[in-house]
PATIVEX-44047 format. One line per 2 residues: number of its first residue (from 1); their letters; for each residue x, z, y of N, C-alpha, C. Coordinates in Angstrom, 2 decimals. Atoms other than C-alpha are relative to their C-alpha. Example, Ala and Ser with C-alpha at 12.3 -4.5 7.8 and 13.67 -1.06 7.14 Angstrom:
BEGIN
1	as	0.89/0.00/-1.19/12.30/7.80/-4.50/0.90/0.00/1.20; -0.82/-0.06/-1.19/13.67/7.14/-1.06/-0.77/0.73/1.09
//
This chain:
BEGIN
1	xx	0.83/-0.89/0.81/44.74/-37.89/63.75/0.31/-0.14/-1.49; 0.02/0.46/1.31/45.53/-39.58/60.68/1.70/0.16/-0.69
3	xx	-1.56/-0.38/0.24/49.32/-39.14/60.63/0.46/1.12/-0.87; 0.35/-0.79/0.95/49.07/-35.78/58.80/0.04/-0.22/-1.52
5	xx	0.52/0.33/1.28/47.59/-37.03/55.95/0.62/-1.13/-0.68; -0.47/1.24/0.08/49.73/-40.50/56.01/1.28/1.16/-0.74
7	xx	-1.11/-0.66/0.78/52.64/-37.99/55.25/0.19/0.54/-0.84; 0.61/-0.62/1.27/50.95/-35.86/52.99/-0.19/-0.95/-1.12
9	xx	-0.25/0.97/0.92/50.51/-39.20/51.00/0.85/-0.39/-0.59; -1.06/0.70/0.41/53.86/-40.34/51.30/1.10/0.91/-0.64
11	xx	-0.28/-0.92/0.63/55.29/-37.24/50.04/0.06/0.36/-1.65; 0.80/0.13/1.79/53.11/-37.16/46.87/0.44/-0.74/-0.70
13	xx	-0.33/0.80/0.44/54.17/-40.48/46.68/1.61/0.22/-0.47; -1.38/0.10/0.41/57.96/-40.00/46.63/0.00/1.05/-1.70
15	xx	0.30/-0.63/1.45/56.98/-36.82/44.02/0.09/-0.77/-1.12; 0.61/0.49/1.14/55.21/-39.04/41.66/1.17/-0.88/-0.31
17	xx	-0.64/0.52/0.64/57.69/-41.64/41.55/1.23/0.37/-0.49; -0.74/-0.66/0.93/60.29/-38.57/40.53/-0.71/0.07/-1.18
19	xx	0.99/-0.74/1.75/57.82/-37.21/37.95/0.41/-1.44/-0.75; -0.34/1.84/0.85/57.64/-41.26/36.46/1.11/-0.66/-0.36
21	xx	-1.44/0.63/0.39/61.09/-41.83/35.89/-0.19/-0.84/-1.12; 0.04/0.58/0.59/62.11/-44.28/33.55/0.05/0.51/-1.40
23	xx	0.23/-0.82/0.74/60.89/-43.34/30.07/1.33/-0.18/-0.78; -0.95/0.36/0.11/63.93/-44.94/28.96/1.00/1.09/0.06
25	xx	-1.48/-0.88/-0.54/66.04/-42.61/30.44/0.26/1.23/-0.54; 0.21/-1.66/0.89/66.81/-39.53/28.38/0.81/1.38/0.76
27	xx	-0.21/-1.17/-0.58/68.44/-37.70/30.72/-0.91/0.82/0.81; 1.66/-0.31/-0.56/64.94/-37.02/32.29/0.14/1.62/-1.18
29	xx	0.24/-1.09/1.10/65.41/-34.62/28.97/1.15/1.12/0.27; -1.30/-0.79/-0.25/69.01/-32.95/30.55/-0.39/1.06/1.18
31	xx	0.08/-0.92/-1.03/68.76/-29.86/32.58/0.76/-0.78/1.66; -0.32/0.74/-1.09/69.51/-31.02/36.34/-0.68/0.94/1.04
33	xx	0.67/-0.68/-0.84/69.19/-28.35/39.21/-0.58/-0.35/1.14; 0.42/0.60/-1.09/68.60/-30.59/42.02/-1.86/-0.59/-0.01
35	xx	1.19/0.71/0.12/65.19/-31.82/40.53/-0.98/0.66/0.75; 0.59/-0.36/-0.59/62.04/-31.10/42.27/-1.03/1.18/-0.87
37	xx	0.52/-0.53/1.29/60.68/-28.03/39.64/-1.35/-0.65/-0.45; 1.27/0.76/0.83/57.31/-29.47/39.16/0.02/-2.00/-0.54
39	xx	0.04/1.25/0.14/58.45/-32.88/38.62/1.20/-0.01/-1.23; -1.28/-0.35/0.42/61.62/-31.51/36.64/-0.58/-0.01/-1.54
41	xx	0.36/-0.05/1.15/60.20/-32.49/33.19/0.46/0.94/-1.26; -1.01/-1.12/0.93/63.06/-30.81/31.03/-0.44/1.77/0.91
43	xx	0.33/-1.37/-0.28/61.87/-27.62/32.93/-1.28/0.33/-0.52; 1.47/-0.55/0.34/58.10/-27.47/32.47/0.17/-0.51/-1.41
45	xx	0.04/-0.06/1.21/59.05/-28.05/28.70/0.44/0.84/-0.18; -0.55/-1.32/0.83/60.88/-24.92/27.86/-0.71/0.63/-0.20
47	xx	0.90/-0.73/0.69/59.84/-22.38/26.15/-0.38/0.83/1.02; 0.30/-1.53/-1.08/60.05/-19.58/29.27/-1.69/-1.05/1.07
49	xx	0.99/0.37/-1.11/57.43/-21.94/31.41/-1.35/-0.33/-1.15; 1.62/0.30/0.66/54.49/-22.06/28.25/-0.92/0.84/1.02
51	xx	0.88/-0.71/-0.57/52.93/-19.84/30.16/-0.82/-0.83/1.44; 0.37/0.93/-1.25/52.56/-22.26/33.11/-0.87/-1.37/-0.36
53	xx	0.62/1.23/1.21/51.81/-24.79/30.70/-2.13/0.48/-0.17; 1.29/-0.49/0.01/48.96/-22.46/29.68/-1.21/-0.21/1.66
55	xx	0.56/0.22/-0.81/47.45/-22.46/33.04/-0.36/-1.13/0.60; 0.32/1.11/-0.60/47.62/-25.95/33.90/-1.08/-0.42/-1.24
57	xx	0.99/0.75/0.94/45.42/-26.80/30.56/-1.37/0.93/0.60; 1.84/-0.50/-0.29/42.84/-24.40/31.72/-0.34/-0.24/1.53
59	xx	1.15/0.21/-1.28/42.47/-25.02/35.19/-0.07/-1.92/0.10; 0.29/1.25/-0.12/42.97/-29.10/35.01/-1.77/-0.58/-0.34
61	xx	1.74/0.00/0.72/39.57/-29.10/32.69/-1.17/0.36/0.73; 0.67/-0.75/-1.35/37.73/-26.65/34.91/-0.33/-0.44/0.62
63	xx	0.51/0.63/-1.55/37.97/-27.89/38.27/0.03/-1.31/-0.21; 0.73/0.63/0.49/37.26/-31.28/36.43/-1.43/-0.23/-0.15
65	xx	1.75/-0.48/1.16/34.07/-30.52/34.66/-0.85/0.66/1.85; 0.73/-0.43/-0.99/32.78/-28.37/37.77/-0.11/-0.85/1.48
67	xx	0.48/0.70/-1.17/33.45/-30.98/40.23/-1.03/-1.58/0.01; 0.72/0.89/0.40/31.43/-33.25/38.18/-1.67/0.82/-0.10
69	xx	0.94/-1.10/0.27/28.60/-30.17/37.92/-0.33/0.10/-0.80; 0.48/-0.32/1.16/28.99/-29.80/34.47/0.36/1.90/-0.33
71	xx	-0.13/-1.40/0.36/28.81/-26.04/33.86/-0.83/0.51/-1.13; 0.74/-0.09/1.61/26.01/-25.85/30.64/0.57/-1.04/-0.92
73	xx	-0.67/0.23/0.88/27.17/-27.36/27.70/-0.42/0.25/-1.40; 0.86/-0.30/1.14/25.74/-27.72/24.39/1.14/-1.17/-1.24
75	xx	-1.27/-0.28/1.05/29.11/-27.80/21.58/-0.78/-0.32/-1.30; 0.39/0.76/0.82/28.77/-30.23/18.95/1.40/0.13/-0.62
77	xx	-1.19/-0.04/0.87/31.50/-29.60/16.31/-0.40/-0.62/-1.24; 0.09/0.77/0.67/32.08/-31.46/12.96/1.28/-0.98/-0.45
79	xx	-1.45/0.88/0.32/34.10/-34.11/10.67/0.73/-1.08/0.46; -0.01/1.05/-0.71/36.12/-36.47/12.31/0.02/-1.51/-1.10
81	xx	-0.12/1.40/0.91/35.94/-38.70/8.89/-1.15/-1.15/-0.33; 1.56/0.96/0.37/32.17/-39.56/8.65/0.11/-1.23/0.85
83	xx	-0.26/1.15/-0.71/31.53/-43.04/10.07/-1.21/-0.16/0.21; 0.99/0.15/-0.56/28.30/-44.46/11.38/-0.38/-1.13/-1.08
85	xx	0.59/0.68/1.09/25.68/-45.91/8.69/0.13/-1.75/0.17; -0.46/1.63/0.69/26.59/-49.73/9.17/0.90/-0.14/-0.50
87	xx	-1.20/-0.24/0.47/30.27/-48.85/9.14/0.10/0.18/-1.44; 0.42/-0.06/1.92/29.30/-47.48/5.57/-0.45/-0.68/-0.68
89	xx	-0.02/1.02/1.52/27.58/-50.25/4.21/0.85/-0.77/-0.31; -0.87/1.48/0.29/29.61/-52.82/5.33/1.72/0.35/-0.55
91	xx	-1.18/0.00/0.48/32.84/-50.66/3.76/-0.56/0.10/-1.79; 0.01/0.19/1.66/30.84/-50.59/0.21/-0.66/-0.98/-0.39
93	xx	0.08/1.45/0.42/29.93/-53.76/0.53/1.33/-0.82/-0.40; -1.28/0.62/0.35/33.61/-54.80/0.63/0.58/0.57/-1.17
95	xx	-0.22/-0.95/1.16/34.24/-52.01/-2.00/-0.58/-0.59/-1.15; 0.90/0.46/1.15/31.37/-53.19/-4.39/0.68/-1.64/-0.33
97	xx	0.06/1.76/-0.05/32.76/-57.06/-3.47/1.82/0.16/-0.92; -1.09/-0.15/0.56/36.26/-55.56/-4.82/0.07/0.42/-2.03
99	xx	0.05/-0.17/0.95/35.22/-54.35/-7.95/0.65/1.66/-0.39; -1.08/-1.15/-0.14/37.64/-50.99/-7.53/-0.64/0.92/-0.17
101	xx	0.81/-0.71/0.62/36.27/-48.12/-9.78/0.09/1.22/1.93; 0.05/-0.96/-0.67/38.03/-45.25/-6.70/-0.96/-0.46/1.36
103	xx	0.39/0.27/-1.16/37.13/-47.59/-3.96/-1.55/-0.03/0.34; 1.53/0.28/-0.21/33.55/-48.10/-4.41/-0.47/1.39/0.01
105	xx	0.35/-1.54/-0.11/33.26/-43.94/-5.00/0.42/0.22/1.27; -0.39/-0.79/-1.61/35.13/-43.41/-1.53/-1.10/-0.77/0.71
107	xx	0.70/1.19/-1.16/32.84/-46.13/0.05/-1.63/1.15/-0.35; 1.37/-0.79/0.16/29.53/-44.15/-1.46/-0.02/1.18/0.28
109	xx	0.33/-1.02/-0.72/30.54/-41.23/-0.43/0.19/0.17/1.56; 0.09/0.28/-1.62/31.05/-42.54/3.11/-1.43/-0.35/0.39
111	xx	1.25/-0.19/0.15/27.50/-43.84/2.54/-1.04/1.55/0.39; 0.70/-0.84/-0.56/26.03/-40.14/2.01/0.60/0.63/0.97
113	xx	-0.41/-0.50/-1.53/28.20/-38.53/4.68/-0.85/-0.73/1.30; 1.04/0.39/-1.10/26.65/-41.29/7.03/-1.15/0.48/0.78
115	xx	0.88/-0.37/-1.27/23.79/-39.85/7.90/-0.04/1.54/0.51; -0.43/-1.07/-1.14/25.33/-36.86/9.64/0.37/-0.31/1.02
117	xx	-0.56/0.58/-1.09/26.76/-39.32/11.47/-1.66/-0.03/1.10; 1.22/0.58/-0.21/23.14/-40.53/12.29/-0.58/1.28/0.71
119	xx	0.77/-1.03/-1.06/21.87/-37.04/12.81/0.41/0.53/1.24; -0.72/-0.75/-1.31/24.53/-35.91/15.26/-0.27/-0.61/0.83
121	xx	0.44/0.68/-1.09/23.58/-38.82/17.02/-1.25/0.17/0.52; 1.73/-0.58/-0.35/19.82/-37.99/17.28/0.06/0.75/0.44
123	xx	0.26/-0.96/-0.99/20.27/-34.65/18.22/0.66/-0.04/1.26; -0.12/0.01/-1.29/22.29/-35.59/20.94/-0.51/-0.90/1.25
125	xx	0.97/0.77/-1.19/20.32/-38.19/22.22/-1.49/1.02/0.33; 0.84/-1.11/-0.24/17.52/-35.33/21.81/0.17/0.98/1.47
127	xx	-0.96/-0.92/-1.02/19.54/-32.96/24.09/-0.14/-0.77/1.59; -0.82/1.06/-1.49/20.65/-35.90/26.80/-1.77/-0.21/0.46
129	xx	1.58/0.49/-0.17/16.53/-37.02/27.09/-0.67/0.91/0.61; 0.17/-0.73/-0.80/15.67/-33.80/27.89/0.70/0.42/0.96
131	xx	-0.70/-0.43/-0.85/18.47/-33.06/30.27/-0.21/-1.12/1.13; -0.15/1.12/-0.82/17.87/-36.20/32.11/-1.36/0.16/0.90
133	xx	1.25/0.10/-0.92/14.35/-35.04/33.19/0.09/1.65/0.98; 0.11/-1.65/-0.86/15.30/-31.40/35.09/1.51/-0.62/1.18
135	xx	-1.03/0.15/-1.67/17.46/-31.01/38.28/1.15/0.82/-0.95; -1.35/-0.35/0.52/21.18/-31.04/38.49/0.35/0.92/-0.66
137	xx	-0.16/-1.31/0.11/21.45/-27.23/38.26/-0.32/0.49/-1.94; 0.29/-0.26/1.44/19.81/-27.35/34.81/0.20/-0.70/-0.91
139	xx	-0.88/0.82/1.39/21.49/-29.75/32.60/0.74/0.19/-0.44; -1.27/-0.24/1.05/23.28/-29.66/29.76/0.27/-0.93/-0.30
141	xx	-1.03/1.37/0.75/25.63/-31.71/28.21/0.78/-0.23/-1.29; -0.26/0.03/0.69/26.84/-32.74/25.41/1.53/-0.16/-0.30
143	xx	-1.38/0.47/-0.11/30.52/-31.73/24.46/0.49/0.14/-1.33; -0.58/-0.04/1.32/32.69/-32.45/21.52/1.34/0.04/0.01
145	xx	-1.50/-0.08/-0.06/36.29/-32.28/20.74/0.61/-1.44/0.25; -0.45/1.70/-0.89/36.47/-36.37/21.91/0.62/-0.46/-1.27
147	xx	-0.82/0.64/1.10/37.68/-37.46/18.27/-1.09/-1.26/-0.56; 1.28/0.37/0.77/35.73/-39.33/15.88/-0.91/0.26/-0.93
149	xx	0.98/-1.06/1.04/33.54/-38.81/13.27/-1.50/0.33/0.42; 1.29/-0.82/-0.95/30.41/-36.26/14.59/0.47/0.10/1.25
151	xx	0.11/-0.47/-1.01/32.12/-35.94/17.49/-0.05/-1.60/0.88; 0.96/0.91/-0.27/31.63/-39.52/18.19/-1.29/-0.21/0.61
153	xx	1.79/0.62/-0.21/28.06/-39.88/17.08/-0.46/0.96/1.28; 0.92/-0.92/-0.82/27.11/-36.81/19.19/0.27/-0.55/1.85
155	xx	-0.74/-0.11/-0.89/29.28/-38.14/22.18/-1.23/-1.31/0.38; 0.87/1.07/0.32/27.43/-41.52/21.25/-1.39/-0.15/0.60
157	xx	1.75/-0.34/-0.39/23.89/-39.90/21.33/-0.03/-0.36/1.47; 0.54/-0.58/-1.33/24.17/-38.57/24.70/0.19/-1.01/1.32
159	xx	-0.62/0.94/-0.83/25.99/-41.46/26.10/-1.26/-1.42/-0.21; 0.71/1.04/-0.26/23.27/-43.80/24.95/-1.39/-0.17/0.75
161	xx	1.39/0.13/-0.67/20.43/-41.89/26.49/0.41/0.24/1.47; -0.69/-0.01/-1.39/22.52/-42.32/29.85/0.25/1.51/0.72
163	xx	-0.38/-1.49/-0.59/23.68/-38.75/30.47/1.75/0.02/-0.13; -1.82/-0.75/0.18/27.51/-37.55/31.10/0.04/0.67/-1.57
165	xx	-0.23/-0.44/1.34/29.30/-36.86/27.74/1.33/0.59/0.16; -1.16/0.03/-0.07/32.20/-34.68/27.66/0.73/0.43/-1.51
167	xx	-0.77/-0.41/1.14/35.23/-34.64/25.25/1.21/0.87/0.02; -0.90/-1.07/-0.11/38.00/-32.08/24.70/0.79/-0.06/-1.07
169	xx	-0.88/0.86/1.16/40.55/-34.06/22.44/1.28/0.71/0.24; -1.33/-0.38/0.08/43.48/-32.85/20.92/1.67/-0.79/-0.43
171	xx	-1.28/1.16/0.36/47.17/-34.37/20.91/0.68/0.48/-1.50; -0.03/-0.09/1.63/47.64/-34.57/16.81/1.60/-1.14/-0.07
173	xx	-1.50/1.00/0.65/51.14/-36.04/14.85/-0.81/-1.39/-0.29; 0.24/1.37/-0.31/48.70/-38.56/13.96/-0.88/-1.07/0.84
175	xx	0.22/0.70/-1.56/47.59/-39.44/17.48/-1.15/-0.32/-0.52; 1.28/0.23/-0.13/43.68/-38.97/17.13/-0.65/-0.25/1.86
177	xx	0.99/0.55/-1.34/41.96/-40.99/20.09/-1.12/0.66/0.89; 0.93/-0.65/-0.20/39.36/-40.39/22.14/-0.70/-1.15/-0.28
179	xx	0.93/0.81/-0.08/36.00/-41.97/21.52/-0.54/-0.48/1.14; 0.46/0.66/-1.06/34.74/-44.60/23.60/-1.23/0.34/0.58
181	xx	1.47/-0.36/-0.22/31.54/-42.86/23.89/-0.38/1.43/1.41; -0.17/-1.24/-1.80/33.07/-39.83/26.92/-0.18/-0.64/0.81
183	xx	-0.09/0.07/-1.55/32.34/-40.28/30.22/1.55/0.06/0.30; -1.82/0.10/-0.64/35.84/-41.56/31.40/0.45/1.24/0.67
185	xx	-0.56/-0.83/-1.15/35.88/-38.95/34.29/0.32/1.06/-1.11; 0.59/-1.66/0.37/35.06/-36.27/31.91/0.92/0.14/-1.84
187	xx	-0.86/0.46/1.66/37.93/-36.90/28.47/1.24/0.70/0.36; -1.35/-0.86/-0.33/40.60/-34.51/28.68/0.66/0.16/-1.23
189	xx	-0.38/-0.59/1.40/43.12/-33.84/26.09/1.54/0.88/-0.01; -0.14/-0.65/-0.09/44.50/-31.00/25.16/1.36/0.41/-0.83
191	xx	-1.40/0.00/0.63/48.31/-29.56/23.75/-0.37/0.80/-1.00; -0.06/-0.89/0.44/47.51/-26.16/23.01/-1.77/-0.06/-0.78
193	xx	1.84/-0.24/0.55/44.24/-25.52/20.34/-1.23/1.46/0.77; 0.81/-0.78/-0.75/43.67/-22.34/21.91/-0.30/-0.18/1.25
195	xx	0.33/-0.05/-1.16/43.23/-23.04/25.33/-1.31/-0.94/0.05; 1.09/0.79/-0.30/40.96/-26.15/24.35/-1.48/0.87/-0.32
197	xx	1.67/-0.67/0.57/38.45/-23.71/21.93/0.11/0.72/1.50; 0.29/-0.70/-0.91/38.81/-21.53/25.04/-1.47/-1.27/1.02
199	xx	1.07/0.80/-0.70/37.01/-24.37/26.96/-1.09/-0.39/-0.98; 1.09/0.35/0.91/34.56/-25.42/24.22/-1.10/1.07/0.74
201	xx	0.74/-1.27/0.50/33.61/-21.64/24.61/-0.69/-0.03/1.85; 0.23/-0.32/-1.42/33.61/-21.45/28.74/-1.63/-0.81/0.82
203	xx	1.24/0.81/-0.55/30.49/-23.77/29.45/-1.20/0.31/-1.02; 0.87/0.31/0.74/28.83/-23.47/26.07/-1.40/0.60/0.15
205	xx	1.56/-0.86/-0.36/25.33/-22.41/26.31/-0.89/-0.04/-1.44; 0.43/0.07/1.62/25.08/-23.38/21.97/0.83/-0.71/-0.16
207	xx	-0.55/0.53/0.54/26.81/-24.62/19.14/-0.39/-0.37/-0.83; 1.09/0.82/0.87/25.63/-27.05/16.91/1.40/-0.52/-1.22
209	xx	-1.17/0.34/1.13/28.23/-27.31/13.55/-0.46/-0.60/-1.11; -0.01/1.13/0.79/28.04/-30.31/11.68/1.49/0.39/-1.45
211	xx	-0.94/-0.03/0.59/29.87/-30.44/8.32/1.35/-0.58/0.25; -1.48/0.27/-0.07/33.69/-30.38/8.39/0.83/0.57/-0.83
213	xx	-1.13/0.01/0.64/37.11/-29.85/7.52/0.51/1.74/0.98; -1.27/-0.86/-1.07/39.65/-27.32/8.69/-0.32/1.06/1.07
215	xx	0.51/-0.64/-1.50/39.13/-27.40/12.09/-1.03/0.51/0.16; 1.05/-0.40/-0.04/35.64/-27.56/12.15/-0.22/1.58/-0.57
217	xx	-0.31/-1.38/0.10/35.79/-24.18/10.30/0.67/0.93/0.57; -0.66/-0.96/-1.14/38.40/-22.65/12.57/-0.86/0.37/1.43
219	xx	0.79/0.11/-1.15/35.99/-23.30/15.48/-1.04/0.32/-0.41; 1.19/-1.39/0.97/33.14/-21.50/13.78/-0.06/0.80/0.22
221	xx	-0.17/-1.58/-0.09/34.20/-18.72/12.96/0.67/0.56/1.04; -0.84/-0.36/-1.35/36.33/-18.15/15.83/-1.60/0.35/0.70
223	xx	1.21/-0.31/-0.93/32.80/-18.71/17.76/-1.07/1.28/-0.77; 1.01/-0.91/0.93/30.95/-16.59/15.23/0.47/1.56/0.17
225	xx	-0.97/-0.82/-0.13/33.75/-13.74/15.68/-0.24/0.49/1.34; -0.01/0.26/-1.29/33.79/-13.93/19.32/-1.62/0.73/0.29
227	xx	0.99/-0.93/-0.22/29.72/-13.25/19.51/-0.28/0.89/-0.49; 0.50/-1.21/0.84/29.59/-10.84/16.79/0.52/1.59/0.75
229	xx	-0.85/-1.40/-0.41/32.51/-8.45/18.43/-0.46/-0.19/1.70; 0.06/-0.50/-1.20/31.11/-8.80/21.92/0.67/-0.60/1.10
231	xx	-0.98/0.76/-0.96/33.63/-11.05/23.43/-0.51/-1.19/0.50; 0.80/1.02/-0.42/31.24/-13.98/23.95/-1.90/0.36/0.12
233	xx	1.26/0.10/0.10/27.65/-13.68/25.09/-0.43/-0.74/-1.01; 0.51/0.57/1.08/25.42/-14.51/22.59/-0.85/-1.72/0.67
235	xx	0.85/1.35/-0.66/24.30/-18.12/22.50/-0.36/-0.61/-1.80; 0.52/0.17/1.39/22.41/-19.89/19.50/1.41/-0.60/-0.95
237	xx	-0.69/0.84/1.01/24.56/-21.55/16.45/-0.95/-0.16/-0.80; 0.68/0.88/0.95/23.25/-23.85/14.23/1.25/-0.45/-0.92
239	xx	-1.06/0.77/0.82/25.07/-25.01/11.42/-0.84/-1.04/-0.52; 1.49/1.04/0.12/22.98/-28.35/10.71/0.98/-0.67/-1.77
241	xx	0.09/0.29/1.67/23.09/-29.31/6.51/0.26/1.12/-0.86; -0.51/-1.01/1.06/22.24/-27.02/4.15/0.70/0.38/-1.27
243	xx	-0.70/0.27/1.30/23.24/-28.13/0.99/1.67/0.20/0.14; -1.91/-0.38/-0.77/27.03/-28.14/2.95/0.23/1.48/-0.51
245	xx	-0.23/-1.28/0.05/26.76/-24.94/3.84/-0.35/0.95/-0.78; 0.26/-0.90/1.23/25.24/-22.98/1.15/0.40/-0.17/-0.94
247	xx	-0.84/0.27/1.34/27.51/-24.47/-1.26/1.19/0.25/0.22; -1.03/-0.57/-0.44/30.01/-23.90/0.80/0.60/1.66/0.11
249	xx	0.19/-1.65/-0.06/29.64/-20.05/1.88/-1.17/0.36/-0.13; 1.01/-0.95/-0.34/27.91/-17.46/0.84/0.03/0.52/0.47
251	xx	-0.08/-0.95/-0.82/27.54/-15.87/3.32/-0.92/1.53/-0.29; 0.50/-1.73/0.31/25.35/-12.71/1.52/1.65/0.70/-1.06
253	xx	-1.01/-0.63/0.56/28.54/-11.79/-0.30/0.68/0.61/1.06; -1.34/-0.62/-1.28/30.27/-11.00/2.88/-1.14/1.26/0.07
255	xx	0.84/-1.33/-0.40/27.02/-8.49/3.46/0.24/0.65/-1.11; -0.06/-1.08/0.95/27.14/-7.09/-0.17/0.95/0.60/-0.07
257	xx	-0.74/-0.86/0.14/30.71/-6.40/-0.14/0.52/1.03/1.44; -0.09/-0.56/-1.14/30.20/-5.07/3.44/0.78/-0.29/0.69
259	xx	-1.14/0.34/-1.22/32.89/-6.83/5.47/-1.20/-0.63/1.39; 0.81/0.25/-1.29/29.90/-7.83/7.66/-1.42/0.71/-0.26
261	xx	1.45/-0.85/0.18/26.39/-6.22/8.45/-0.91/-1.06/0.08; 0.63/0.80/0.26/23.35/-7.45/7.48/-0.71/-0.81/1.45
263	xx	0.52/0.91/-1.02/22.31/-8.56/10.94/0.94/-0.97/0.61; -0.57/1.22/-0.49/25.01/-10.60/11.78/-0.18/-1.45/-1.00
265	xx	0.26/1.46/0.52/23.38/-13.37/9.36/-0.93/-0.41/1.10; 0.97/1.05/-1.41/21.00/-13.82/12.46/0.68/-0.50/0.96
267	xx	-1.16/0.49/-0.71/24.43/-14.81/14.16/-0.62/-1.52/0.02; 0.72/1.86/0.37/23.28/-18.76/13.03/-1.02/0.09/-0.70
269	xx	1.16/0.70/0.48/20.83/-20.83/11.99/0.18/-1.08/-0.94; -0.70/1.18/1.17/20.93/-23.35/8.97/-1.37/-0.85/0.28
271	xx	1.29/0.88/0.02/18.57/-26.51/9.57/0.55/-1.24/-0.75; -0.13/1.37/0.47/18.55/-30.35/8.42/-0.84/-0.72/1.01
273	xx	0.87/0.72/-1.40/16.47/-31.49/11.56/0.56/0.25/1.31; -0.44/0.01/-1.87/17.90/-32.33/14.75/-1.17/0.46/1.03
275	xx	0.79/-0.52/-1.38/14.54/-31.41/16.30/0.01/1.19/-0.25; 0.17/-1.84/-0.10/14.44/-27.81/15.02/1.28/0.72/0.46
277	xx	-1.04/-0.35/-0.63/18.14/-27.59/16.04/-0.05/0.07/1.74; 0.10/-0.31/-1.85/17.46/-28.30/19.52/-1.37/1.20/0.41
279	xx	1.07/-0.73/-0.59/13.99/-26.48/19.35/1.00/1.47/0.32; -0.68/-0.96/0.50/16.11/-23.47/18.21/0.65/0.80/1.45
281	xx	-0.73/-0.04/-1.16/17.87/-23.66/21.38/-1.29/-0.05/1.17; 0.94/-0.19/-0.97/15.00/-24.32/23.48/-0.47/1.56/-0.07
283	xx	0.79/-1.93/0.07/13.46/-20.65/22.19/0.60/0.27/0.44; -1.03/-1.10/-0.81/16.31/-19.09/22.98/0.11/0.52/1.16
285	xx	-0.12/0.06/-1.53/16.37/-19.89/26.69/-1.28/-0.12/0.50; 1.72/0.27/-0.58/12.38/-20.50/26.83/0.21/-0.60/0.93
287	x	-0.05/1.32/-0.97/12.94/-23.87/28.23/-1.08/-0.51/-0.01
//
């Protein structure tokens, strides 16, 4: 009865230990027609098979995530530079103990950044506390791009009030980690940027945007874009610090000079409280 499946093993097995070749070996990198194509490394790198590429990042994640029954999702974006308020004293304590006019300014402003760190963590232990008291079917989860920073603390939160945390990390030149704070099963990381925002977007049920850089802004507006034109059901956004963001964009200039209408400022929400961020979200869905 079992014979079947003994072969089906040993099969896989011979596979895998093609795929694993020695990393050593660079002809692993030489075209070679005899190879087995999915194991044929120099093949699934060319340019003609991205497309295959593409599909394996979106369904690996997927049938991941869904066989864990994560399908809600509550998208925590943000900087990966802030650090967590001890981290901050104890770097301007060493700063202050140095005497160093720049160093003790970078250390204080790691200080006020800190407690974003702090809040991202609250609201996601907020989030995880309530998700921990409803059936499977209705939990959400807390997901971040698996770096550090907010996506840490938030990963942090949810992980400390014992709920699944997932991350959706990207492979960077300078090889950003994942935080120790994902659910092992549930830490994927990702080549392509679009395919990962694609997943951010596929579960989300809200987005909660912590101050950032760059990215964090690319993943915004992308999401902001996305519900405005119709291509994403609407789901809440929060952008959580105001002083950030209203110093950052104005966003009534975009209405006065008309590149946007005045109701897409009810697109988001601007708070400084992790509980009115989650309430925010509770209205929405009249949880």
């Amino acid at each position: 009865m079992n014979a079947p499946t003994h072969l089906s093993d040993r099969k896989l097995t011979d596979a895998l230990a093609e795929l694993h070749a020695d990393p050593a070996d660079t002809s692993a990198m030489q075209p070679h027609s005899d190879r087995l194509a999915f194991t044929d490394t120099e093949f699934l790198l060319r340019r003609e098979t991205r497309g295959i590429r593409f599909q394996l990042e979106l369904l690996k994640p997927d049938l991941g995530q869904a066989a864990q029954g994560i399908e809600n999702t509550i998208v925590v974006y943000g900087s990966a530079r802030f650090v967590a308020a001890d981290e901050a004293a104890a770097l301007l304590a060493a700063a202050q103990a140095s005497g160093d006019a720049p160093t003790i300014a970078r250390a204080e402003r790691a200080m006020r950044n800190a407690r974003y760190y702090e809040l991202a963590r609250e609201f996601a232990r907020i989030v995880a506390e309530h998700s921990n008291r409803q059936e499977l079917a209705n939990r959400v989860y807390v997901c971040t791009g698996g770096g550090p920073g907010i996506m840490e603390a938030a990963n942090r939160g949810a992980s400390e009030a014992g709920a699944l945390t997932v991350g959706l990390n990207i492979a960077l030149p300078h090889e950003q980690g994942s935080n120790p704070y994902i659910t092992p099963t549930l830490s994927y990381r990702f080549h392509y940027f679009a395919l990962r925002k694609m997943h951010f977007m596929m579960r989300a049920k809200a987005l909660v945007a912590f101050p950032g850089g760059f990215g964090t802004m690319d993943e915004l507006f992308e999401v902001l874009t996305l519900v405005q034109t119709g291509k994403s059901k609407p789901v809440p956004i929060v952008l959580f610090g105001a002083d950030f963001w209203n110093s950052l964009v104005n966003f009534q200039v975009l209405v006065d000079t008309g590149t946007i209408a005045e109701e897409d400022l009810a697109l988001f929400h601007i708070t400084d409280d992790p509980h009115e961020a989650w309430q925010r979200i509770r209205d929405f869905y009249r949880l």
